[in-house]
C-alpha positions as CSV (number, residue, x, y, z in Angstrom):
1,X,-80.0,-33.3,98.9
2,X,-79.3,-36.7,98.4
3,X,-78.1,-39.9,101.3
4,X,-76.0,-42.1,101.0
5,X,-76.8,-45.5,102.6
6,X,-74.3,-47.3,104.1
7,X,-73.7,-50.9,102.8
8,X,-75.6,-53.8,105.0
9,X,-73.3,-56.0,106.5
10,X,-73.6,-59.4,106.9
11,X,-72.9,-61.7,110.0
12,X,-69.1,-62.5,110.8
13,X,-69.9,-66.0,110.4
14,X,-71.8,-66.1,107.0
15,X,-68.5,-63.6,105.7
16,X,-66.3,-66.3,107.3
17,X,-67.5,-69.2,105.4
18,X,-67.9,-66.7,102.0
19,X,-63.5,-66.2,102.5
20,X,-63.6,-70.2,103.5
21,X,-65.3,-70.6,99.8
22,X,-62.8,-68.4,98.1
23,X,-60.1,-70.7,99.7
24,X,-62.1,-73.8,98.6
25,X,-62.2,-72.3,95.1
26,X,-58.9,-71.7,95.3
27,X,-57.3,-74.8,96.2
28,X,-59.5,-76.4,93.4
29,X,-57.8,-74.6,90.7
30,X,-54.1,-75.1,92.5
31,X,-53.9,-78.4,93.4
32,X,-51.0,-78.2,95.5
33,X,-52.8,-78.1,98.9
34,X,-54.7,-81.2,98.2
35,X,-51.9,-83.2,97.1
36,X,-49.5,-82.0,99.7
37,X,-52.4,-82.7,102.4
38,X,-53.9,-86.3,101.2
39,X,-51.6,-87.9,98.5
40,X,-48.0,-87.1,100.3
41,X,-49.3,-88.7,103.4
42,X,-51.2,-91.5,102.0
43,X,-48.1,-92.5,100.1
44,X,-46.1,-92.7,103.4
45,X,-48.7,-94.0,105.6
46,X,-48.5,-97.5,102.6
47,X,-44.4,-97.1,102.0
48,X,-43.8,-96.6,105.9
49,X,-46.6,-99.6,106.8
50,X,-44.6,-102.1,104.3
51,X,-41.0,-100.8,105.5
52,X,-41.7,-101.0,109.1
53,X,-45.2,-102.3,110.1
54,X,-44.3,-105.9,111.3
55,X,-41.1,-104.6,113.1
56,X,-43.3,-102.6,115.3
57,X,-45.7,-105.1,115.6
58,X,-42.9,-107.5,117.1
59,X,-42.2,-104.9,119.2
60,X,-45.3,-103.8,120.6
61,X,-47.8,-106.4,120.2
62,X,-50.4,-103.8,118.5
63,X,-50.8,-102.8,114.9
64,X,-48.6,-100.3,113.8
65,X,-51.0,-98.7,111.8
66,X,-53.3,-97.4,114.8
67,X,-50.0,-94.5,115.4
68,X,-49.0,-94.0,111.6
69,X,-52.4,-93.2,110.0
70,X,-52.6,-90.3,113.0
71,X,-49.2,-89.6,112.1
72,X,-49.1,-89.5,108.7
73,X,-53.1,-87.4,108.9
74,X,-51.4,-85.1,111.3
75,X,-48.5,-84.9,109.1
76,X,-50.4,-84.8,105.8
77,X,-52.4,-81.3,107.4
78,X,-49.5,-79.4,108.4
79,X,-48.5,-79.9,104.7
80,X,-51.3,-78.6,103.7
81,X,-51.1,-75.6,105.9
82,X,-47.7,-74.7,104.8
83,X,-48.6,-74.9,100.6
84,X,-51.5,-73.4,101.7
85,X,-50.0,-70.3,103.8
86,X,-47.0,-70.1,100.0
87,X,-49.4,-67.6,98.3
88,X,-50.1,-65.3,101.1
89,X,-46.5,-63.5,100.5
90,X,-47.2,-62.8,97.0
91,X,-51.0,-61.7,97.9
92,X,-49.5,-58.9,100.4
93,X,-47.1,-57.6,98.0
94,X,-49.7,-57.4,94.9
95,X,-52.1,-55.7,97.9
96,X,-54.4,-58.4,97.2
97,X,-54.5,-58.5,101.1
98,X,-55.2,-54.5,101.5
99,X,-58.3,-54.4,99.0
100,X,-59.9,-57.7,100.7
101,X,-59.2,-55.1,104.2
102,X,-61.0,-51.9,102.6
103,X,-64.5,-54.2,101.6
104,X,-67.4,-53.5,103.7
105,X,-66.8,-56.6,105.3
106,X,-65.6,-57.6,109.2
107,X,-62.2,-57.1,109.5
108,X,-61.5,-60.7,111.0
109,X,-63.5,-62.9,108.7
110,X,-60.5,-62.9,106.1
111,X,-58.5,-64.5,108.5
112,X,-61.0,-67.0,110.1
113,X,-62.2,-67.7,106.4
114,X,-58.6,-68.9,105.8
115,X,-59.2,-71.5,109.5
116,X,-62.3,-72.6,108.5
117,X,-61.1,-73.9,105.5
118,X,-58.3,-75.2,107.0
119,X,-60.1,-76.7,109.7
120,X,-62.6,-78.8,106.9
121,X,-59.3,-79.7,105.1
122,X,-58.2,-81.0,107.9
123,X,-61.0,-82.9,109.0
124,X,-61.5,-84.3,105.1
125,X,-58.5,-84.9,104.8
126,X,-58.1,-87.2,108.4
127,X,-61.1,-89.5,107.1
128,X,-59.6,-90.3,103.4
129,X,-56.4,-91.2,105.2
130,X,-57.9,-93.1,107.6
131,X,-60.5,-94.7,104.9
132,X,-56.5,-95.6,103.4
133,X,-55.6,-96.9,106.9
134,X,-58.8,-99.5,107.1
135,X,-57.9,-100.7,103.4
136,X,-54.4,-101.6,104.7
137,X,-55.9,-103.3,108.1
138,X,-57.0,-100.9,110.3
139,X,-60.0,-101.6,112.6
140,X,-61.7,-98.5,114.5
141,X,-62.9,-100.1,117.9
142,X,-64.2,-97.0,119.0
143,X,-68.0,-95.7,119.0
144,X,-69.3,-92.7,117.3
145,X,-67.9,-90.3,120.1
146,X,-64.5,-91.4,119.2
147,X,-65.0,-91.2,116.5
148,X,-66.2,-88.2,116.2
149,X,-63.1,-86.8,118.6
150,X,-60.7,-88.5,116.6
151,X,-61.6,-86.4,114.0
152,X,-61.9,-82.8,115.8
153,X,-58.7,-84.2,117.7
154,X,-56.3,-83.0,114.5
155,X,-58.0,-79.9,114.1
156,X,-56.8,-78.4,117.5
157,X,-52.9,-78.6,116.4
158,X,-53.8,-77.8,112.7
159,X,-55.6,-74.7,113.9
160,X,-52.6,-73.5,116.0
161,X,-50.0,-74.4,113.0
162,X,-52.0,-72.3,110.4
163,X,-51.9,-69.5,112.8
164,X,-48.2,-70.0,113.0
165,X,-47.8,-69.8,109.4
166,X,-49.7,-66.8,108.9
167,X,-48.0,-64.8,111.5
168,X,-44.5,-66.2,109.5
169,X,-46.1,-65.0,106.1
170,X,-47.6,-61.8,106.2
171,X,-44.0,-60.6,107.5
172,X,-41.6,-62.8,105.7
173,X,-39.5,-61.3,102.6
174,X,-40.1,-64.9,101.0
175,X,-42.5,-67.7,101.6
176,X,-39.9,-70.6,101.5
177,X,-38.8,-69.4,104.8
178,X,-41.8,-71.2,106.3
179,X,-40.3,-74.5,105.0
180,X,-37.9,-73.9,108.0
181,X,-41.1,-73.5,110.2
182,X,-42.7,-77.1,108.7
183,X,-39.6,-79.2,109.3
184,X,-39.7,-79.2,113.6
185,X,-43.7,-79.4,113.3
186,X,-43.4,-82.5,111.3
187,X,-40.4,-84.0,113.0
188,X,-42.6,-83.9,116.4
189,X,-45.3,-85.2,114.7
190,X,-43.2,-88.6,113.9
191,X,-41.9,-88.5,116.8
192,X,-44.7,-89.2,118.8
193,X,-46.0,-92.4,119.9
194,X,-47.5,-93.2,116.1
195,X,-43.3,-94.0,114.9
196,X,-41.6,-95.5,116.3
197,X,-42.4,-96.9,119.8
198,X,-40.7,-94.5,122.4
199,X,-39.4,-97.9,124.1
200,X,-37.2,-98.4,121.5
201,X,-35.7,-95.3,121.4
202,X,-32.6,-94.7,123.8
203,X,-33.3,-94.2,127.2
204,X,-32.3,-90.5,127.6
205,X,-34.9,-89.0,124.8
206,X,-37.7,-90.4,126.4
207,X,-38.5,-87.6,129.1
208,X,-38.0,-85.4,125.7
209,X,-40.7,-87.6,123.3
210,X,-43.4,-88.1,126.4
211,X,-43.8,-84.7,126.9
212,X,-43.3,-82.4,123.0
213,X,-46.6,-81.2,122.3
214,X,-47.8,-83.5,119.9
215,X,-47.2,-86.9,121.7
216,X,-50.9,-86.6,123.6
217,X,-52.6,-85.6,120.0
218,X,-51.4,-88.5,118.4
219,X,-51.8,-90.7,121.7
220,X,-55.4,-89.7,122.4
221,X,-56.1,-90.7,118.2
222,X,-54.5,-94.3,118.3
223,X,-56.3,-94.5,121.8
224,X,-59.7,-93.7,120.3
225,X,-59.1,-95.8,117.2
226,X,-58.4,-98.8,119.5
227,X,-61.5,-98.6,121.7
228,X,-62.2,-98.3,125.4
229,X,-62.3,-95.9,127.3
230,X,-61.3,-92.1,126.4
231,X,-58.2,-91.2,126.6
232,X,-59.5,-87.9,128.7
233,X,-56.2,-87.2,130.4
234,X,-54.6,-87.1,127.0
235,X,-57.1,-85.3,125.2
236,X,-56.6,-82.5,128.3
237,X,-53.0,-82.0,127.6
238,X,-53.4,-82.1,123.9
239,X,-55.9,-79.1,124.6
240,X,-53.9,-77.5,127.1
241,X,-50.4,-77.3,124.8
242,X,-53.1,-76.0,122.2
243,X,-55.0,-73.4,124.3
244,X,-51.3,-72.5,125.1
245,X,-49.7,-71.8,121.5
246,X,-53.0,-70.3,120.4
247,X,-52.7,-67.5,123.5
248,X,-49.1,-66.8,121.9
249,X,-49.6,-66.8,118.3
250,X,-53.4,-65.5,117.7
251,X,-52.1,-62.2,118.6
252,X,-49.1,-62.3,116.5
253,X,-51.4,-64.0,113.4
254,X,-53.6,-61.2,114.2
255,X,-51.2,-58.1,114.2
256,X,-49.7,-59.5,111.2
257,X,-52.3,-60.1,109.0
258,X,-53.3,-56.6,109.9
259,X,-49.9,-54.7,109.4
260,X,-49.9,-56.6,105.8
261,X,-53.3,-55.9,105.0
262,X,-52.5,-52.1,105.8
263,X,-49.4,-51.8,104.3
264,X,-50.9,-51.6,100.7
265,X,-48.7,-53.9,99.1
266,X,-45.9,-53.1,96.6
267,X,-46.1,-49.8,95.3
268,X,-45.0,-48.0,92.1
């Protein structure tokens, strides 16, 4: 009479970072995510600073690149998230989703592998752009706690958009629908207080900029990067709107992925 052993399994975490790998891997070999995360943004932090830098300057009195390089990071990692979520259409209906869901593995650690890596991107991602911003003139005023928040700062929203764009993915018939889901992410994202100045806008959109999610993200950034004290009311309600979308989505990125995963993918 012989036993069979069940398979050891590892710690959620360590399977986590293993799916965060495969992502890392991944994106090596298609550059798509990289490009559409770090060299679209970077070439409109430099076209946008020479088109409209010293207008804002005249208007404000501060460097305009201590909003666009939050901006354009911001911007650069919902990009990313988008070419990154493209592929998971195709990996449901090949039920490349439904055999990573059968290994001996936590069910949840494909889809925090995929945030994890997301969540490095993002950070990575932030710096080079913001290494691109000091080469242009920026000056970080803040100390290493700013710092250090002005990085995590972008990963709140970015974590909450990728979650999004799952939740679209694993149920859409085609992935250029989430192009649709990008476009208002973005368009909040400029129209923050990092382009332009919400002064200078007419007087009836300004209840309307003040208060859409993003404006306290990329406040609390050009805040940090300009020194002083934090920005702690800011860096609340950035955390507040996130806390929020994350109660809404995570459930729906959750279900998804699950329904997808079980589905087995086209058959026949």
């Amino acid at each position: 009479m012989t036993t069979t052993t069940p398979p050891v399994r590892g710690s959620w975490l360590n399977e986590s970072l293993v799916f965060a790998r495969l992502q890392f891997i991944h994106w090596r070999r298609d550059p798509m995510v990289p490009i559409q995360s770090v060299l679209f943004p970077t070439f409109l932090l430099i076209c946008y600073y020479l088109l409209v830098g010293k207008s804002v300057m005249k208007i404000t009195g501060v460097d305009s690149l201590y909003g666009l390089v939050p901006t354009c990071a911001i911007a650069g990692a919902f990009s990313g998230a988008l070419a990154s979520a493209l592929p998971i259409t195709f990996e449901r209906d090949i039920g490349l989703l439904s055999r990573l869901w059968a290994l001996p593995v936590h069910r949840s650690s494909a889809l925090t592998g995929r945030l994890i890596a997301e969540s490095t991107r993002t950070i990575a991602s932030t710096a080079i752009i913001t290494a691109v911003g000091i080469g242009l003139g920026l000056r970080f005023h803040g100390g290493p706690l700013a710092l250090f928040l002005y990085l995590v700062v972008p990963v709140m929203v970015v974590v909450v958009f990728a979650m999004i764009v799952i939740a679209v993915a694993v149920r859409a018939r085609r992935g250029t629908i989430l192009i649709w889901i990008g476009l208002p992410a973005i368009t909040a994202v400029f129209a923050s207080s990092g382009s332009p100045p919400v002064e200078s806008l007419p007087s009836w959109m300004w209840p309307l900029l003040k208060f859409q999610p993003m404006q306290p993200i990329v406040g609390s950034m050009r805040s940090l990067a300009l020194g002083g004290d934090l920005p702690l009311l800011q860096l609340l309600l950035g955390l507040m709107w996130s806390l929020a979308f994350t109660a809404v989505v995570a459930p729906l990125a959750v279900r998804g992925y699950r329904a997808a995963a079980e589905s087995g993918g086209v058959r026949g």
